[in-house]
C-alpha positions, 0 to 999 in steps of 0.5 A: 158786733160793732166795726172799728170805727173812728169813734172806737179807735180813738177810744182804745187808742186813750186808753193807751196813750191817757196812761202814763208809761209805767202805768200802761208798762204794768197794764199791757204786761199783767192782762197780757191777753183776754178772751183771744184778744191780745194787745197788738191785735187792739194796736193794729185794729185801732191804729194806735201811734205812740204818743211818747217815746215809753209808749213806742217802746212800749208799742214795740215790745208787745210787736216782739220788736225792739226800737232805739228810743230815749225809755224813761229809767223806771219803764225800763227798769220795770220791764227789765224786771218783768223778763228776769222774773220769767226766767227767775230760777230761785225763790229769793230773786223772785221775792226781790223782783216782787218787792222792789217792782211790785210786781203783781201775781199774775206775772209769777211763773207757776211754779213759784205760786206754792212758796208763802215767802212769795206770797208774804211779798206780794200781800202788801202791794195786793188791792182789796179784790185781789185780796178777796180773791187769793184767800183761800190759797194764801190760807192753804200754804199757811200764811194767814194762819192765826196771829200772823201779821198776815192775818192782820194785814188782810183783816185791816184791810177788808175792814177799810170802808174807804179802801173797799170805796176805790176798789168799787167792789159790790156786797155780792162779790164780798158775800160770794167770797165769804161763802166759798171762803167758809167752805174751805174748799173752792169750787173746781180743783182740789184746793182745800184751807181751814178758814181763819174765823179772824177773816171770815168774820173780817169778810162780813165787816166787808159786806156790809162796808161795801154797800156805800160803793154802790151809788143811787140811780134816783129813780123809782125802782121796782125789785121783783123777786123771784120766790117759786120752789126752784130757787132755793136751790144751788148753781146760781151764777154766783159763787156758794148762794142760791138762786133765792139768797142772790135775789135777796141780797140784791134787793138789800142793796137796792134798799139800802141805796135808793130813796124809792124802791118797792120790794115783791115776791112773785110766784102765781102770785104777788105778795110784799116781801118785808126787806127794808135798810135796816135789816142783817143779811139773815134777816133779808134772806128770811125775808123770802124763804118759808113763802107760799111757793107755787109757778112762776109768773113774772109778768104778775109784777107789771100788771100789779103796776098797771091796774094801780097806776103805779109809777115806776122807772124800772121793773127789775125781775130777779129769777132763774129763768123757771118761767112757766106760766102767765102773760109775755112781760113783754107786751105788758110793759108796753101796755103799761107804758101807754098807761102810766109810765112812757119810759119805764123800763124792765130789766131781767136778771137771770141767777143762772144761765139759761136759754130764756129770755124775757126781754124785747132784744130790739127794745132799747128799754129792756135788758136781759143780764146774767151777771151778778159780779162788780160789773153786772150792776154797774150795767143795771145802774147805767141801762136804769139811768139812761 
């Protein structure tokens, strides 16, 4: 892992201090701690001086500290509301709380969370992923039942193109969400809804809506896809698709965003799979299911592209990882960048997680990922564009 070098305290120390106070008093209160991170272990790592008296206030009360200093009245009012929500004993004072601050979900004591009266209160302030992600459970306890002015609420709102562009949320989010949803049960626990047809079909309009967050690279991509026996099978990283329904989503996506963009199934062999721009998302998983299955060789792609002189930016491997057979793609990309493309690159996108690894980890032109959520292929993008 990097040190803490000035580069990268300065970087923590503007996420902190670019925020203005109320922002960064709802930031450090809701995501109080993630992965063993907390914020006064960035604050103390970074050294980072407060750059308004909200800031050191701020500062102060993630130390456990209190400080005398001139708090603005909203941040004060903010934070004041955020610890008498802690202690709230009664629904209509946590419902209160909700309203008048916005006060998102993650800082509702547990106990509150089965009440539909505190979730009716939390609905109007919720963003799309937020939505998206607490259907289930608001269906449970009855909110989004049929008609409801719920039920409207959420519909409208997986329904704004616009709405889903700001939140940046990717089609396979939304399609993982519209499975599990369907399903009506989620994955661990014993959660269980009967899905609103309204939101399912809602969930849909969402998929396809959500392709214009996704913005082009502008380079000439190659999609190859994964299409031996093991991947029409479940446990894929992504919720409620396959290994095979993943890959053809993301190549729908990638067709339906950039300008050059070839598409192949590969097994022991290489055939052209038909997925083009214009195609429903059955049509595109059709598009590579009923294939002649056979073993798995992923390096079939980059030597198709050497022996045609085909130019390409990037190999993009979709696969689980059942690699079995064939030539290391390490070596071949570097074959083929000597013959035809010096700065191409490969990308391996693992739909489960495993050990195997395809890619050169000290070639900075070679990715392996396994992460098929919002942040995933904003990394592919980003490795593709340089």
């Amino acid at each position: 892992m990097r040190g803490w070098g000035r580069g990268v305290r300065r970087g923590f120390a503007s996420w902190y201090n670019n925020r203005s106070g109320l922002s960064l008093a709802k930031q450090v209160t809701k995501y109080a701690q993630r992965d063993g991170w907390s914020h006064l272990d960035v604050l103390r790592l970074a050294h980072v001086n407060p750059r308004t008296d909200d800031h050191d206030a701020i500062f102060s009360h993630i130390a456990g500290k209190s400080k005398e200093v001139m708090i603005s009245d909203e941040v004060s009012a903010y934070m004041s509301a955020v610890d008498e929500l802690k202690s709230a004993t009664k629904v209509n004072d946590v419902v209160r709380l909700i309203t008048d601050f916005e006060i998102p979900r993650e800082l509702v004591p547990t106990q509150f969370l089965n009440e539909t009266k505190v979730w009716e209160a939390l609905l109007p302030h919720m963003k799309p992923e937020a939505t998206i992600r607490n259907l289930g459970k608001m269906t449970s306890i009855g909110l989004l039942s049929p008609m409801s002015d719920a039920q409207k609420m959420v519909v409208a709102r997986l329904q704004d193109t616009e709405n889903l562009l700001a939140a940046r949320i990717h089609p396979i989010n939304v399609l993982s969400a519209q499975r599990v949803y369907s399903s009506g049960r989620g994955e661990k626990g014993s959660l269980s809804w009967t899905p609103n047809q309204k939101i399912v079909s809602a969930l849909e309009d969402a998929f396809y809506g959500s392709f214009k967050t996704v913005e082009p690279t502008g380079k000439r991509r190659g999609i190859f896809l994964d299409i031996s026996g093991s991947m029409g099978m479940y446990g894929s990283v992504v919720r409620g698709l396959t290994c095979r329904e993943v890959t053809a989503v993301m190549a729908m996506v990638t067709v339906r965003t950039e300008e050059d963009v070839i598409i192949k199934g590969f097994s022991n062999q290489l055939i052209d799979i038909k997925i083009n721009e214009k195609m429903t998302l059955h049509e595109a998983i059709n598009a590579v299911s009923g294939l002649p299955f056979g073993s798995t060789d992923p390096g079939l792609a980059i030597q198709w592209a050497t022996k045609n002189r085909f130019a390409l930016d990037s190999f993009e491997i979709l696969t689980d990882n059942e690699v079995n057979t064939g030539n290391h793609p390490v070596q071949l990309l570097r074959d083929y960048r000597k013959s035809v493309n010096p700065q191409a690159k490969m990308m391996v996108a693992a739909t489960m997680a495993t050990n195997f690894t395809l890619a050169d980890p000290n070639d900075a032109g070679m990715l392996d990922i396994c992460a098929f959520d919002s942040a995933g292929p904003q990394i592919l993008a980003n490795f593709i564009r340089g």
